[in-house]
C-alpha positions as YAML, in Angstrom:
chain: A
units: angstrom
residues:
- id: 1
  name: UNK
  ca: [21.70, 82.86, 30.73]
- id: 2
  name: UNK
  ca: [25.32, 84.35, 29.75]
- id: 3
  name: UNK
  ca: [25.39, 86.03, 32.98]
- id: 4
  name: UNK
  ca: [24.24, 82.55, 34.86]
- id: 5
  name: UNK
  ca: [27.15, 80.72, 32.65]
- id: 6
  name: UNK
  ca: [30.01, 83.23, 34.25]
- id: 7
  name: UNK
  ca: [28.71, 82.37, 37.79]
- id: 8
  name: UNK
  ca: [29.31, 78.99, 37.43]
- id: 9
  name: UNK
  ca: [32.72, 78.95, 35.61]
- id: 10
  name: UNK
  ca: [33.70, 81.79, 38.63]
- id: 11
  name: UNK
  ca: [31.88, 79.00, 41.02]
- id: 12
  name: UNK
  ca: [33.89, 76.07, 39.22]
- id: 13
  name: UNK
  ca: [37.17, 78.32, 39.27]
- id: 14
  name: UNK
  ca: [36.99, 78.77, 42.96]
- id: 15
  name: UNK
  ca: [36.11, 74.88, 43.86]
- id: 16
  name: UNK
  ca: [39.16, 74.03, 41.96]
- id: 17
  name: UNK
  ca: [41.41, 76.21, 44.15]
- id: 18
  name: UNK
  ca: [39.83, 75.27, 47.15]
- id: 19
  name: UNK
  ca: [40.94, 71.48, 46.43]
- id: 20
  name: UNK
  ca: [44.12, 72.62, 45.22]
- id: 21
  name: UNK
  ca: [44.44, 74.10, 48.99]
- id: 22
  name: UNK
  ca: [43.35, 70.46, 50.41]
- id: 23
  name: UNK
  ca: [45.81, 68.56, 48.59]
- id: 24
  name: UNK
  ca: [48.89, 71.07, 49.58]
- id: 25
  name: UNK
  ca: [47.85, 71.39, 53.50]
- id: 26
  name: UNK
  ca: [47.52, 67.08, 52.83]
- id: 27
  name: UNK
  ca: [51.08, 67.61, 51.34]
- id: 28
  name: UNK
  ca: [52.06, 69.45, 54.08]
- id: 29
  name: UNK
  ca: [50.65, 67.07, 56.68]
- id: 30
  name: UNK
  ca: [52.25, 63.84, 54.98]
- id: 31
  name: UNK
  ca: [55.91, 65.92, 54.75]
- id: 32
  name: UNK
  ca: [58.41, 64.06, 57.38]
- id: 33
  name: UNK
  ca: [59.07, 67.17, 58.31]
- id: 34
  name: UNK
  ca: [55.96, 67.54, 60.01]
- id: 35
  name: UNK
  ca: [55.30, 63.77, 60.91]
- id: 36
  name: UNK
  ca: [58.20, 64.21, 63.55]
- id: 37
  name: UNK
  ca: [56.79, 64.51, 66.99]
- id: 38
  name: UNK
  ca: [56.79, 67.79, 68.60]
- id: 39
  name: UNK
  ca: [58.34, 67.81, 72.73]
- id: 40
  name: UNK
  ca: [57.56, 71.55, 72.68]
- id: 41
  name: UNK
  ca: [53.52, 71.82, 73.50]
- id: 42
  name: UNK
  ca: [53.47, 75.58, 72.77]
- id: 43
  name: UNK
  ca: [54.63, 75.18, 69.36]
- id: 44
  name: UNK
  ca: [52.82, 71.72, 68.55]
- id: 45
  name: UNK
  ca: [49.43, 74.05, 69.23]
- id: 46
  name: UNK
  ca: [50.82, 76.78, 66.52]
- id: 47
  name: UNK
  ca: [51.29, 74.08, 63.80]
- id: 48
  name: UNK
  ca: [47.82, 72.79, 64.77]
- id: 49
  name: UNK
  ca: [46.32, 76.04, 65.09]
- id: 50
  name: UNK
  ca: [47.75, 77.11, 61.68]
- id: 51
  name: UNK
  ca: [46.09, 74.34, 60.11]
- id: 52
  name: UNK
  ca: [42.58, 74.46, 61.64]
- id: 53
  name: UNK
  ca: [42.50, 78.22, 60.52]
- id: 54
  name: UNK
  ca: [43.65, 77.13, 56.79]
- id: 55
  name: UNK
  ca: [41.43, 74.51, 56.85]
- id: 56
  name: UNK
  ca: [38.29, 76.92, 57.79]
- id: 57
  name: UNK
  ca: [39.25, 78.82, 55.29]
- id: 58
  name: UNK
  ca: [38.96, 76.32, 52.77]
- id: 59
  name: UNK
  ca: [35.76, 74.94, 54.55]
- id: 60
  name: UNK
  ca: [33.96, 78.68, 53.68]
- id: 61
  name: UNK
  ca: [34.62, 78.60, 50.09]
- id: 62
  name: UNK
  ca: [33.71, 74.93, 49.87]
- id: 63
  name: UNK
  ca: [30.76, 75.86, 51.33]
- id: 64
  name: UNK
  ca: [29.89, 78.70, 49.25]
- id: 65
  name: UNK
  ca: [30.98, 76.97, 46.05]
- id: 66
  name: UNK
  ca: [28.49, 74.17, 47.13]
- id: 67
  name: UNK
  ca: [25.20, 76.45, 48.21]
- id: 68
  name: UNK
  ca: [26.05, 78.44, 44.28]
- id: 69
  name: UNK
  ca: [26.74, 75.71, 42.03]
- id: 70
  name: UNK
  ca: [23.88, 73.97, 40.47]
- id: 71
  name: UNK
  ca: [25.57, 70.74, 38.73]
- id: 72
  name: UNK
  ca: [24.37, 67.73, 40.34]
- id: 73
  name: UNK
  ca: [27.86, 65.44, 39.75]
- id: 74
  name: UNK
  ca: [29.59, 67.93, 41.23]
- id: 75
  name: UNK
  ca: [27.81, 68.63, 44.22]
- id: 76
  name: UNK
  ca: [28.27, 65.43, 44.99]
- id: 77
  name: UNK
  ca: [31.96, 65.59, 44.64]
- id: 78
  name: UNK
  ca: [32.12, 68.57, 46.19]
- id: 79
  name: UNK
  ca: [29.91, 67.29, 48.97]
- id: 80
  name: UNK
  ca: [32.06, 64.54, 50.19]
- id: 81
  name: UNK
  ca: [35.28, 66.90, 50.29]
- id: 82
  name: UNK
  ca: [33.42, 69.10, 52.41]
- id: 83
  name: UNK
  ca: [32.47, 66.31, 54.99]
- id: 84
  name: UNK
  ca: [35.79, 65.10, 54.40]
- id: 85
  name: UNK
  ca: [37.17, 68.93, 55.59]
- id: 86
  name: UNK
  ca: [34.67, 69.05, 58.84]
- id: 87
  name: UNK
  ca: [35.98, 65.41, 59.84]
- id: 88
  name: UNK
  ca: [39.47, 67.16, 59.49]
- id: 89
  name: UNK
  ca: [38.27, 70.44, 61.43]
- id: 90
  name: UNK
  ca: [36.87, 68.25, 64.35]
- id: 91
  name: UNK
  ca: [40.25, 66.22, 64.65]
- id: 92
  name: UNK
  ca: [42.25, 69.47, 64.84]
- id: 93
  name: UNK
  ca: [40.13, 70.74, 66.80]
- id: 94
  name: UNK
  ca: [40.04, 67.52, 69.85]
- id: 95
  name: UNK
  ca: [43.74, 67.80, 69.05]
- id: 96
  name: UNK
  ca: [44.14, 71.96, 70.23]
- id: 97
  name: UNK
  ca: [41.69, 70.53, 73.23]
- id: 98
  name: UNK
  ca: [44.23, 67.76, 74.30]
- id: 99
  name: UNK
  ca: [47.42, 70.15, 74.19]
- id: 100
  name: UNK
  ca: [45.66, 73.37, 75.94]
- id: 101
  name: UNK
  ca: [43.14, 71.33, 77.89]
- id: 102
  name: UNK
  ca: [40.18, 73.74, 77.04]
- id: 103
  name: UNK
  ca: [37.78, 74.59, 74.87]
- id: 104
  name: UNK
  ca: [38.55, 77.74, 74.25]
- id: 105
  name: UNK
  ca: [41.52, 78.73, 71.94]
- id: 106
  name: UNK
  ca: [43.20, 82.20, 71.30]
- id: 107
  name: UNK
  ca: [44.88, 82.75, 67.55]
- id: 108
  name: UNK
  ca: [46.05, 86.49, 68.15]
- id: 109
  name: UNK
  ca: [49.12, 85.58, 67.47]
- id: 110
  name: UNK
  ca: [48.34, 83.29, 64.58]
- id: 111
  name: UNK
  ca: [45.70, 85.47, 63.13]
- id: 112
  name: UNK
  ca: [48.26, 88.71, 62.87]
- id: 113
  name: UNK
  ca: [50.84, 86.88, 61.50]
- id: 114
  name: UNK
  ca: [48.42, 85.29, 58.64]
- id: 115
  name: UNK
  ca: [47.19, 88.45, 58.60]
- id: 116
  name: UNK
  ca: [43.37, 87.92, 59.27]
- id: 117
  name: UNK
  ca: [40.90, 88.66, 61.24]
- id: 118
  name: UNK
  ca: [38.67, 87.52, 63.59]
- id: 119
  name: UNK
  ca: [35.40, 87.46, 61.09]
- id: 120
  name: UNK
  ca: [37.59, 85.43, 58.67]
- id: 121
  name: UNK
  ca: [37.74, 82.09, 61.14]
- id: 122
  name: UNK
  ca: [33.92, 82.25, 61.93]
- id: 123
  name: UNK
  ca: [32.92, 78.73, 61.08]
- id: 124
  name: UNK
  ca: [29.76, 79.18, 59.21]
- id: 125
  name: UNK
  ca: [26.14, 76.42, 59.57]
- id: 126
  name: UNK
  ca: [26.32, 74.54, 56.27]
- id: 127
  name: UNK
  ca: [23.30, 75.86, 54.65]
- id: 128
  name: UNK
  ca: [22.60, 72.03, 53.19]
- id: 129
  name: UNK
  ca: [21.56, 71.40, 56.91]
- id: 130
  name: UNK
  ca: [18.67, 72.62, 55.91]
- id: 131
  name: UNK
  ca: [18.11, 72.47, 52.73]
- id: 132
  name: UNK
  ca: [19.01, 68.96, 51.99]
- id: 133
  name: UNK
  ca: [16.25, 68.11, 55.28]
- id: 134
  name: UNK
  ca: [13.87, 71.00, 54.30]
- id: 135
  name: UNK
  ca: [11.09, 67.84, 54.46]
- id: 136
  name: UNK
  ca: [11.89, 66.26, 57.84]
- id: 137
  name: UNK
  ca: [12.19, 69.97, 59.27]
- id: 138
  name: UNK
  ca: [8.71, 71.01, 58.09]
- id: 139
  name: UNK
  ca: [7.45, 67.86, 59.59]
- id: 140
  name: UNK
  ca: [9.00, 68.13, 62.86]
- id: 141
  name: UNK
  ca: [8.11, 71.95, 62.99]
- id: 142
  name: UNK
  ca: [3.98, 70.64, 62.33]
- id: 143
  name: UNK
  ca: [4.50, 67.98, 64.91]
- id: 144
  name: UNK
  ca: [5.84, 70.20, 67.70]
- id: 145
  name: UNK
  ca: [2.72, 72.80, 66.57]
- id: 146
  name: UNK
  ca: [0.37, 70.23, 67.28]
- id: 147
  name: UNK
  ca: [1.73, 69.35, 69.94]
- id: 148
  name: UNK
  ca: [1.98, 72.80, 71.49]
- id: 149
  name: UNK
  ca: [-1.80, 73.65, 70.49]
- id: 150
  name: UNK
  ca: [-3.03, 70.55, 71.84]
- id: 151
  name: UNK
  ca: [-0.87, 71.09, 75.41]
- id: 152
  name: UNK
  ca: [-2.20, 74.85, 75.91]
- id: 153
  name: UNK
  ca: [-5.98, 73.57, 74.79]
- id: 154
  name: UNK
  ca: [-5.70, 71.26, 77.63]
- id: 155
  name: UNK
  ca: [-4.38, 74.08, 79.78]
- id: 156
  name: UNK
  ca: [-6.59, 76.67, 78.82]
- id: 157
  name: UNK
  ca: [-9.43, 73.66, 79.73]
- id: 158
  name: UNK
  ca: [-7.86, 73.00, 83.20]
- id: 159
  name: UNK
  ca: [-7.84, 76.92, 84.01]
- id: 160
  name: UNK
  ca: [-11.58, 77.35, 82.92]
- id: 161
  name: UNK
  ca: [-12.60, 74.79, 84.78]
- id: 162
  name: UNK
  ca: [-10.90, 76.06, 87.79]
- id: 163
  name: UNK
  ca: [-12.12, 79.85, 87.89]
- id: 164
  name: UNK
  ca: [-15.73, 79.70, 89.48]
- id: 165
  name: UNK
  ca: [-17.31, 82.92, 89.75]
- id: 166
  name: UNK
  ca: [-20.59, 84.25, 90.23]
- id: 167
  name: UNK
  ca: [-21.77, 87.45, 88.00]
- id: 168
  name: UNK
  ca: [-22.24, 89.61, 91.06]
- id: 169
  name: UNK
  ca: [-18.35, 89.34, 92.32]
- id: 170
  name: UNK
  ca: [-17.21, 89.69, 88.96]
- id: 171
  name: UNK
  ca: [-19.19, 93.21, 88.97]
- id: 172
  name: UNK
  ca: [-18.17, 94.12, 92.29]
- id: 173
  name: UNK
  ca: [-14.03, 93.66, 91.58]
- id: 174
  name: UNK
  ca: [-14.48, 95.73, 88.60]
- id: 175
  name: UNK
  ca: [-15.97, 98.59, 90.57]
- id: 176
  name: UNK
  ca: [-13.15, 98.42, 93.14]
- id: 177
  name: UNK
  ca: [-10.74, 98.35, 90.63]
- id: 178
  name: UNK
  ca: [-12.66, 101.58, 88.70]
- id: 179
  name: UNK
  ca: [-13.03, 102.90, 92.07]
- id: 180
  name: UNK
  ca: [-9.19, 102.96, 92.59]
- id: 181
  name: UNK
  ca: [-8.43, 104.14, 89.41]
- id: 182
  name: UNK
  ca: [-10.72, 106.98, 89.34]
- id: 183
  name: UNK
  ca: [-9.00, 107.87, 93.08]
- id: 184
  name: UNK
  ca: [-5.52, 107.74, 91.44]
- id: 185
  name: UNK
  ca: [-6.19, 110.17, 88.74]
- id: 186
  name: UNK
  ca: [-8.02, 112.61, 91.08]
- id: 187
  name: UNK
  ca: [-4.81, 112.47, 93.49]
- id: 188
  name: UNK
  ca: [-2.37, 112.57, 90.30]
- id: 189
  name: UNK
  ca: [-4.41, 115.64, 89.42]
- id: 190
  name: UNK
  ca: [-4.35, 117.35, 92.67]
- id: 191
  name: UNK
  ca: [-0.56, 117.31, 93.24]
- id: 192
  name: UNK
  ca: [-0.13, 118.61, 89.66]
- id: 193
  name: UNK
  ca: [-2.51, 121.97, 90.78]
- id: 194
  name: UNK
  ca: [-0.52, 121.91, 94.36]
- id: 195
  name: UNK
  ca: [2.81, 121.87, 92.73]
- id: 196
  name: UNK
  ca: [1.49, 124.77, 90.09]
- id: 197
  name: UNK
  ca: [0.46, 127.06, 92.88]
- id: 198
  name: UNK
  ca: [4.18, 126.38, 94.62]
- id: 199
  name: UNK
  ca: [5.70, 127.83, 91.28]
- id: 200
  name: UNK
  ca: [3.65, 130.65, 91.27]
- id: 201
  name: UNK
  ca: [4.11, 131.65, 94.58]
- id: 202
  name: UNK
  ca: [7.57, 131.51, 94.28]
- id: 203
  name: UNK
  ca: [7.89, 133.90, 91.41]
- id: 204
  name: UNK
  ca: [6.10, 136.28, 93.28]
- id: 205
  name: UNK
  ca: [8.38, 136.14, 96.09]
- id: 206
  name: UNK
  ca: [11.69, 136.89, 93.97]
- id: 207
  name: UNK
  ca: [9.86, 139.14, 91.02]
- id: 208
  name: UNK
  ca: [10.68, 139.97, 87.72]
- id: 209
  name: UNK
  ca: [14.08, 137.99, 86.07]
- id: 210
  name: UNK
  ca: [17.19, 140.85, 85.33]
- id: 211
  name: UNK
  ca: [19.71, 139.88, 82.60]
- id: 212
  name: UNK
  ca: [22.00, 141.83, 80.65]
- id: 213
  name: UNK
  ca: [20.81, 141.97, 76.92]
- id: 214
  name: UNK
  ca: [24.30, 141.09, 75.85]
- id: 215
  name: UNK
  ca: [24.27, 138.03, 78.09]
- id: 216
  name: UNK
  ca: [21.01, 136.86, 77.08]
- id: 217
  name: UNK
  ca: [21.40, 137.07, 73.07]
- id: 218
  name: UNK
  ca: [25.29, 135.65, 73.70]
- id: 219
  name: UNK
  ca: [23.25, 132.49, 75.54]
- id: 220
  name: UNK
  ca: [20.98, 132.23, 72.76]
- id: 221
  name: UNK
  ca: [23.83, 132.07, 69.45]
- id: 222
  name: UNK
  ca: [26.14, 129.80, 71.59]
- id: 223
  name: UNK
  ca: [22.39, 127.56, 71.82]
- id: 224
  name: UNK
  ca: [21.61, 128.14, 68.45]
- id: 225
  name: UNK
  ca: [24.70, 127.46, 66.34]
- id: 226
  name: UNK
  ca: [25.87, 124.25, 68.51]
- id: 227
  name: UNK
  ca: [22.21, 123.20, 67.23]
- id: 228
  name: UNK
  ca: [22.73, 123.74, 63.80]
- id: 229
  name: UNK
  ca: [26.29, 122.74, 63.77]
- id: 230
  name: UNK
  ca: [24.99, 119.49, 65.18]
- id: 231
  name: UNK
  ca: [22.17, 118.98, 62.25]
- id: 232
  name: UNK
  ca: [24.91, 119.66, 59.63]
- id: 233
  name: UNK
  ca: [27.67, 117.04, 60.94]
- id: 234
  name: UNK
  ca: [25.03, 115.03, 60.79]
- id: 235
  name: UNK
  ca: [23.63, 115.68, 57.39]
- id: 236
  name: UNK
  ca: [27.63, 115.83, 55.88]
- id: 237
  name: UNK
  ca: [28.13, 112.18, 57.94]
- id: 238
  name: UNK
  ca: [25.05, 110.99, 56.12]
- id: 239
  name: UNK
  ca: [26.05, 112.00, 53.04]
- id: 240
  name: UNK
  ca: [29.36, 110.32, 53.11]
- id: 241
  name: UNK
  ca: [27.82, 107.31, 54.19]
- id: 242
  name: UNK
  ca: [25.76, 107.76, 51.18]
- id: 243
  name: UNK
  ca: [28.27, 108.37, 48.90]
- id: 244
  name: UNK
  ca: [30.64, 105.25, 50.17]
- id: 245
  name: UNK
  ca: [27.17, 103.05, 49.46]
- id: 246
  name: UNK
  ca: [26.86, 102.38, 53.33]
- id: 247
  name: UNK
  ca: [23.72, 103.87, 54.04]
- id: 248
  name: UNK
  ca: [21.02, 103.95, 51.38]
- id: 249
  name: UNK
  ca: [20.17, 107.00, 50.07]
- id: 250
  name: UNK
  ca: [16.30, 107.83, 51.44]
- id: 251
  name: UNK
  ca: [15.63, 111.02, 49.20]
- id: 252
  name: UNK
  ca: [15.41, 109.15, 46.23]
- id: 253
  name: UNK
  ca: [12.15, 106.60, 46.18]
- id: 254
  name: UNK
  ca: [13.34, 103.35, 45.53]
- id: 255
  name: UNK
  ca: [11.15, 100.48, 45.17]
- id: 256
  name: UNK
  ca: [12.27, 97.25, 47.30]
- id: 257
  name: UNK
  ca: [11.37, 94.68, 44.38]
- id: 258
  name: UNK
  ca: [14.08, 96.57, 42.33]
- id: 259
  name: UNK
  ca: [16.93, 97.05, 45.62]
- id: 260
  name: UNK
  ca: [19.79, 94.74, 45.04]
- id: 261
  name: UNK
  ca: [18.93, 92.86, 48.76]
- id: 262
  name: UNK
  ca: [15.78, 91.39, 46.72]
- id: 263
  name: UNK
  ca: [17.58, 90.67, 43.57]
- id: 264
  name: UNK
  ca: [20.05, 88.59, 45.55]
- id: 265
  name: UNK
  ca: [17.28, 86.67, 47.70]
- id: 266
  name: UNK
  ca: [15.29, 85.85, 44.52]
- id: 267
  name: UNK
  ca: [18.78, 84.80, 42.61]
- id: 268
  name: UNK
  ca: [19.14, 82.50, 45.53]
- id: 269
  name: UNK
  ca: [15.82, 80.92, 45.41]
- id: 270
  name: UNK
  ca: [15.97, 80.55, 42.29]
- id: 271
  name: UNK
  ca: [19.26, 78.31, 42.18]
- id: 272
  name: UNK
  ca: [17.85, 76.38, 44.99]
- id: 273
  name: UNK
  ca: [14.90, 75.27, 42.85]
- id: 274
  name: UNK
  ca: [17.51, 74.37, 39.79]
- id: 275
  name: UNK
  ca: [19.73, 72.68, 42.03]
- id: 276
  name: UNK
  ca: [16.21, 70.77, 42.92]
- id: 277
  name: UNK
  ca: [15.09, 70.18, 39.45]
- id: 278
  name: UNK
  ca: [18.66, 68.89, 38.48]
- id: 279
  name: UNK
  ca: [19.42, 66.57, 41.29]
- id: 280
  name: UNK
  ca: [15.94, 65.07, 40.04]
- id: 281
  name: UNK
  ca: [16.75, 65.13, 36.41]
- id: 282
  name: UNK
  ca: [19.93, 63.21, 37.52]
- id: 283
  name: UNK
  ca: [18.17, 60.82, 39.77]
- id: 284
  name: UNK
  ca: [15.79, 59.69, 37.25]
- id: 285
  name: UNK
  ca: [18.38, 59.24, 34.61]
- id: 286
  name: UNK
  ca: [20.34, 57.26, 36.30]
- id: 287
  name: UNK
  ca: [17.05, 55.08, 36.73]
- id: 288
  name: UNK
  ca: [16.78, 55.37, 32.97]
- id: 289
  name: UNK
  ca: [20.32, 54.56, 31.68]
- id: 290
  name: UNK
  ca: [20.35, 51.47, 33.72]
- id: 291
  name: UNK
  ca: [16.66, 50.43, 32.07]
- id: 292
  name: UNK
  ca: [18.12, 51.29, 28.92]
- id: 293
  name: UNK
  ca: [21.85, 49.34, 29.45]
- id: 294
  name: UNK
  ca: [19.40, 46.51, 30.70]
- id: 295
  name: UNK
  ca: [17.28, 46.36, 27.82]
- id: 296
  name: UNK
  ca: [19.99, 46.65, 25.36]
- id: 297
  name: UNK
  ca: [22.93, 44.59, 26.41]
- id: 298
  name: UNK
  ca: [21.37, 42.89, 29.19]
- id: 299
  name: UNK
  ca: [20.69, 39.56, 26.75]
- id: 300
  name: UNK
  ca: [24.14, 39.59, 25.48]
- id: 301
  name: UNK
  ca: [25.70, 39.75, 29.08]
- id: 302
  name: UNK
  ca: [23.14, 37.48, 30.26]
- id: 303
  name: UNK
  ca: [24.59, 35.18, 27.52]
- id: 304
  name: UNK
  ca: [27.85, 35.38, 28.07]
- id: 305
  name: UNK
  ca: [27.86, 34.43, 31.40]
- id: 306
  name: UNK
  ca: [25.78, 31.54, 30.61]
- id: 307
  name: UNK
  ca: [28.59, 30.32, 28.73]
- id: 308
  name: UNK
  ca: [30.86, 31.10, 31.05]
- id: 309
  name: UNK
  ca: [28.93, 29.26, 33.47]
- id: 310
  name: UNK
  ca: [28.62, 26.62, 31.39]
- id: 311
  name: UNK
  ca: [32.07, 26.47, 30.16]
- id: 312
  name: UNK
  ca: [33.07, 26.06, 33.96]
- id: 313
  name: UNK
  ca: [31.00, 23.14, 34.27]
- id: 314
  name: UNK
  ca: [32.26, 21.34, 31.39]
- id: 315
  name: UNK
  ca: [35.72, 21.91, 32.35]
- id: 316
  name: UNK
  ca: [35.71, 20.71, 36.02]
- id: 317
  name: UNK
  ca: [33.96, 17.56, 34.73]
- id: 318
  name: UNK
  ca: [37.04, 16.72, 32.33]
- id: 319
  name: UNK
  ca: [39.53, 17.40, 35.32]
- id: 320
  name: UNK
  ca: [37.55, 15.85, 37.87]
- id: 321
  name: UNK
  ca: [35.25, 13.30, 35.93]
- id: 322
  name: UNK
  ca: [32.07, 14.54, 37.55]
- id: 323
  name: UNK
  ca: [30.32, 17.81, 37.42]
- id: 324
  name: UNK
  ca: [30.50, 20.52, 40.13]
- id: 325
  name: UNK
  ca: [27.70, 21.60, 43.11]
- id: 326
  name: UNK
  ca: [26.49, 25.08, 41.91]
- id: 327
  name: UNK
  ca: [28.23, 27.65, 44.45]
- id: 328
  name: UNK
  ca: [25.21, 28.10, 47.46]
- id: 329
  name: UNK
  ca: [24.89, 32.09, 48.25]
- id: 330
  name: UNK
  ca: [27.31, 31.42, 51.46]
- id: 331
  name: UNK
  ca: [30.04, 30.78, 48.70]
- id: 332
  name: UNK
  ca: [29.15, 33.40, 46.41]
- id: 333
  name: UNK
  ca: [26.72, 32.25, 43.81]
- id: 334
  name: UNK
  ca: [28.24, 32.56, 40.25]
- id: 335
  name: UNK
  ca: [30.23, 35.12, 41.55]
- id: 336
  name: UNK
  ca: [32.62, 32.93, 42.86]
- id: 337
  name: UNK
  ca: [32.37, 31.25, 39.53]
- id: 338
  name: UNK
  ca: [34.14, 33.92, 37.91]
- id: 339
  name: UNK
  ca: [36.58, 35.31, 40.65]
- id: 340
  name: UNK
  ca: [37.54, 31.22, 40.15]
- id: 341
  name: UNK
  ca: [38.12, 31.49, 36.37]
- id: 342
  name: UNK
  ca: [39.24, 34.62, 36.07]
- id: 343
  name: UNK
  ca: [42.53, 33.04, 38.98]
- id: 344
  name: UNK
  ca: [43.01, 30.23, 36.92]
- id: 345
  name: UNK
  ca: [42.88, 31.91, 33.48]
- id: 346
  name: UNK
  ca: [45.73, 34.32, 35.02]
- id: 347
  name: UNK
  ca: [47.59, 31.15, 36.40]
- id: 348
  name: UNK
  ca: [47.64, 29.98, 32.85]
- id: 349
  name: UNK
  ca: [48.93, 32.86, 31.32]
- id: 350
  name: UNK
  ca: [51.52, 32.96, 33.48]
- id: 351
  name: UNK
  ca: [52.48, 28.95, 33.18]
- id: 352
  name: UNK
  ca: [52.25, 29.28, 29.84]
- id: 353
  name: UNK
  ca: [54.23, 32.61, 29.55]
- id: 354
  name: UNK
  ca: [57.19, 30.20, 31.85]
- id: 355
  name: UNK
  ca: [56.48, 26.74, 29.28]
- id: 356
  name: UNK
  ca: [57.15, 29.09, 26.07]
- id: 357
  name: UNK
  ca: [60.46, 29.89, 28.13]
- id: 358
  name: UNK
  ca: [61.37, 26.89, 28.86]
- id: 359
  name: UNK
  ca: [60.78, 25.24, 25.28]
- id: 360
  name: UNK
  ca: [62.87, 28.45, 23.86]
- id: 361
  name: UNK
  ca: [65.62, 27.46, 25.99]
- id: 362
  name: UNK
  ca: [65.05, 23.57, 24.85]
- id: 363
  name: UNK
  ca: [65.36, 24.93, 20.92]
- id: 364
  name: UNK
  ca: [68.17, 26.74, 21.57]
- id: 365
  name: UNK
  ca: [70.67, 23.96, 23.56]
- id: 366
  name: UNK
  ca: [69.00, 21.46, 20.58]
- id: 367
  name: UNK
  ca: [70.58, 23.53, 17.76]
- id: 368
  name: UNK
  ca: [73.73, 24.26, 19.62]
- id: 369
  name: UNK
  ca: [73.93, 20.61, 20.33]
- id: 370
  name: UNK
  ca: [73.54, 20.03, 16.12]
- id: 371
  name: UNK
  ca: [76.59, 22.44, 15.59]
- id: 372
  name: UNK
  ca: [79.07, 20.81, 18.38]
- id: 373
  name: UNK
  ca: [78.39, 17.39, 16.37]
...
């Protein structure tokens, strides 16, 4: 659990500097510096090609923070800046299109002074693609199976009916094609002998092999050692590799349930079924705190609105003398009820913020009027 807890504050830590990225390339973007149009096309596609490569970057970790972190409010959050960073991607990126006319881009230049790499701009498949439609996959996946099995059943039908054959020219293709077989192997074996006898014959026309003895064992150490100078570059490279933690070490027996490969892919499915199990926790009690709200307060704002209702009523009928139509749906309902009191209750505060004004200012020339006389 402790060791769970530290993921997510590192997870948390690193969604928190990925917005505080966002908001200074928005910064940057709003600056008048860089609202001033550029004549210069060449260096219009470096500014935009400096922000589509910050904004990938900040697109990765989004991602990752989003695939690792398991709290439901703030995958949501952290869902809509991610959209919100893939809108932006796509607008840089029609905008590079428009100033290079093409599709493809180059960011050497960009890339070494930012000092990157290639790997670092690969713009990854959000893995919520598929996760967040896991359901509407499967059942596309079984529909195009069906489909598929019942296609080839039809065409396996249509062949069958096709192929007519009687059981005596069925038996005589297969002995033709035994026939031809058997005739290959005999011929393959034939040339074999022929070439065998050519060999010998030679030899016996040029005799016995002469070498020097000092020749022949220099051939075989110069064969020899380049052999096992070969094995032990390779055993020393494999070693390395070993000792770096490239290449797993095969001496040792390791069991796969215990390699860290599996702990990682278990880890993972593991957070997808608690991000699962929250979202529905979350779901269902927002389903519950609304019940709860309703059966709680829901008499006392049902209530109050009655009596704000009716308060509205009686107070039209002492300006006007008659009571009001109820608002139809077109107008608002009692909506428009209280969008309607709530203008006129400002309007009053601020006439009678203005009349206490205006009788302070009445006091005041009254007593200064008393001390003239």
């Amino acid at each position: 659990w402790w060791m769970q807890h530290q993921g997510q504050a590192v997870v948390s830590t690193q969604s928190t500097g990925a917005q505080g990225h966002i908001k200074e390339l928005l910064e940057y973007e709003a600056s008048p510096e860089t609202q001033k149009p550029e004549s210069d096309r060449v260096s219009a596609f470096q500014t935009a090609a400096v922000l589509y490569i910050k904004y990938i970057q900040v697109f990765r970790k989004l991602e990752e923070c989003y695939f690792q972190i398991v709290h439901p409010q703030k995958r949501i959050v952290l869902r809509h800046v991610l959209d919100g960073t893939m809108g932006r991607l796509l607008e840089l990126k029609n905008e590079m299109v428009n100033l290079e006319f093409s599709e493809y881009h180059f960011f050497d230049d960009v890339l070494s002074d930012m000092k990157l790499t290639p790997a670092d701009i690969e713009i990854p498949v959000p893995r919520y693609f598929t996760q967040d439609n896991e359901k509407d996959i499967k059942d596309r996946m079984k529909l195009m199976a069906e489909t598929l099995a019942k296609y080839r059943l039809d065409e396996t039908g249509d062949k069958k009916e096709e192929i007519k054959m009687s059981l005596e020219e069925a038996i005589k293709i297969i002995q033709v094609h035994e026939r031809a077989r058997q005739g290959c192997l005999r011929a393959k074996f034939m040339r074999e002998i022929r070439a065998q006898e050519e060999r010998e014959r030679m030899l016996s026309l040029q005799g016995a092999p002469t070498m020097d003895p000092d020749v022949a064992s220099t051939i075989i150490q110069k064969v020899w050692k380049g052999y096992s100078q070969r094995n032990k570059t390779i055993k020393l490279r494999e070693e390395e590799l070993i000792f770096i933690g490239m290449q797993p070490n095969l001496d040792i027996p390791t069991n796969y349930k215990d390699s860290p490969v599996n702990k990682v892919a278990k880890r993972e499915e593991e957070r997808v079924l608690i991000q699962s199990q929250h979202e529905r926790e979350y779901q269902d009690a927002l389903v519950n705190i609304k019940e709860k709200i309703r059966e709680a307060e829901g008499p006392d704002i049902k209530e109050n609105m009655q009596d704000q209702i009716r308060q509205w009523f009686i107070e039209t009928r002492d300006a006007t003398g008659k009571f009001p139509d109820y608002p139809s749906d077109d107008e608002g309902g009692s909506a428009s009820i209280f969008k309607t009191k709530e203008g006129v209750e400002g309007e009053e505060g601020t006439n009678g913020e203005g009349g206490k004004k205006k009788k302070g200012e009445k006091k005041e020339k009254k007593k200064k009027g008393k001390k003239k006389g």
